[in-house]
C-alpha positions, 0 to 999 in steps of 0.5 A: 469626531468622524469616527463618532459619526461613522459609528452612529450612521451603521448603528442606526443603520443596524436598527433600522434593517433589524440586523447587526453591523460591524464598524471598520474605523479607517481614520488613522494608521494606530487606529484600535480597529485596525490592529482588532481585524489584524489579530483576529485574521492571524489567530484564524490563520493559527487555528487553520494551522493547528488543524492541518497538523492535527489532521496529519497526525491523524493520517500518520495514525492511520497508516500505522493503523492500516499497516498493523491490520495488514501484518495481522491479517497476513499472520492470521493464514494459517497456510504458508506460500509453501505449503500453498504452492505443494497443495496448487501443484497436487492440484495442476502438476508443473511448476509454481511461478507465483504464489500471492495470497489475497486476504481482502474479503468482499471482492468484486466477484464474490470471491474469499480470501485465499492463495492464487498460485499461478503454475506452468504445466509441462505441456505449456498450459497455465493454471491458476490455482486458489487455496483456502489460506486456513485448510490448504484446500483447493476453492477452485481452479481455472486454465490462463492464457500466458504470453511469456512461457518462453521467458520463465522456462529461461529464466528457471533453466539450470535453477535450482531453488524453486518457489516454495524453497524462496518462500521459505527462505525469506520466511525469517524475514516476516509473514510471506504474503506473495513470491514471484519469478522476475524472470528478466531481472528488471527490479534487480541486476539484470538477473533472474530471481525469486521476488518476495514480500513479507509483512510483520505486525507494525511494519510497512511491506518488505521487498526480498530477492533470492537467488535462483541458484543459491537461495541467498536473500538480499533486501530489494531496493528497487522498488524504493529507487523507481519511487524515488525516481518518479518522485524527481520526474 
């Protein structure tokens, strides 16, 4: 009898404001009502579920997606680091220490894609060298100031494969998109060497070590233990 009551008061109430009302019955524990507002919490909480999965999956797609643009992009240079650093050094004689090819367009300067290669003269001064990644040729050139010219001429002392001899090693691993001297072994064992990434069509970026000596490459873990790391702190 009251649930009768209840519902007659918000119905008249409904009429009256020109609205619409919804009656909660509360008179006993098996009440109809009840387990009506239970359910349909839980098929919202259902829904809400399956959209978050939904939306993971799609920025799993994503990453693929964006890790097979990257690989196609770096594919598309049609110059090598090799072949980047030999045009860099005609350019500014000395020794390459780096060589990364920057393939995104539309950058805050103004600047094209294109290979940066970072060169040590003999005379101390650094260079800065950039290569159109599709003729080779030099689209400009500036003079940098360096603070570890000591340590690179360290580390490279008695070496015997220099930068574009590392990037052609790690070439059968993928598409070189930078080498690198880390010329205090910190990424690695305490000793100097070539850093190279490459990249390969649906394949997340691979880290590569070669030996300054040797040319022996080996996979490069670091990087993966200093994530995990930071990922425990």
């Amino acid at each position: 009898m009251k649930r009768n009551i209840v519902i007659a008061v918000v119905t008249a109430a409904a009429l009256i404001g020109g609205g619409t009302a919804t009656a909660l019955a509360t008179s006993g524990d098996d009440d109809p009502g009840t387990t009506r507002q239970a359910d349909v919490r839980a098929a919202d909480d259902d829904a809400n579920d399956d959209a978050g999965a939904r939306d993971d999956d799609g920025d799993d797609a994503d990453d693929s997606r964006d890790r097979d643009d990257d690989g196609e992009r770096a594919a598309s240079a049609k110059v090598t680091a090799a072949d980047a650093i030999a045009s860099a050094l005609k350019k500014a004689p000395g020794t390459a220490v780096s060589a990364e090819l920057d393939d995104e367009d539309g950058d805050d300067d103004g600047e094209r894609a294109a290979w940066e290669v970072d060169v040590l003269a003999g005379d101390g001064t650094w260079h800065s060298v950039r290569i159109d990644p599709a003729d080779g040729k030099v689209i400009g050139s500036e003079t940098d100031d360096e603070d570890d010219t000591d340590e690179v001429r360290a580390a490279l002392k008695g070496s015997s494969v220099d930068a574009a001899e590392a990037a052609k090693a790690a070439a059968g691993h993928g598409t070189v998109t930078s080498v690198e001297l880390d010329d205090d072994g910190h990424y690695g064992d305490g000793k100097a060497a070539w850093e190279v990434e490459t990249r390969s069509s649906g394949k997340a970026e691979q880290d590569w070590r070669v030996d300054l000596k040797t040319g022996k490459v080996t996979a490069d873990r670091s990087h993966d233990s200093d994530s995990d790391d930071s990922d425990d702190d």
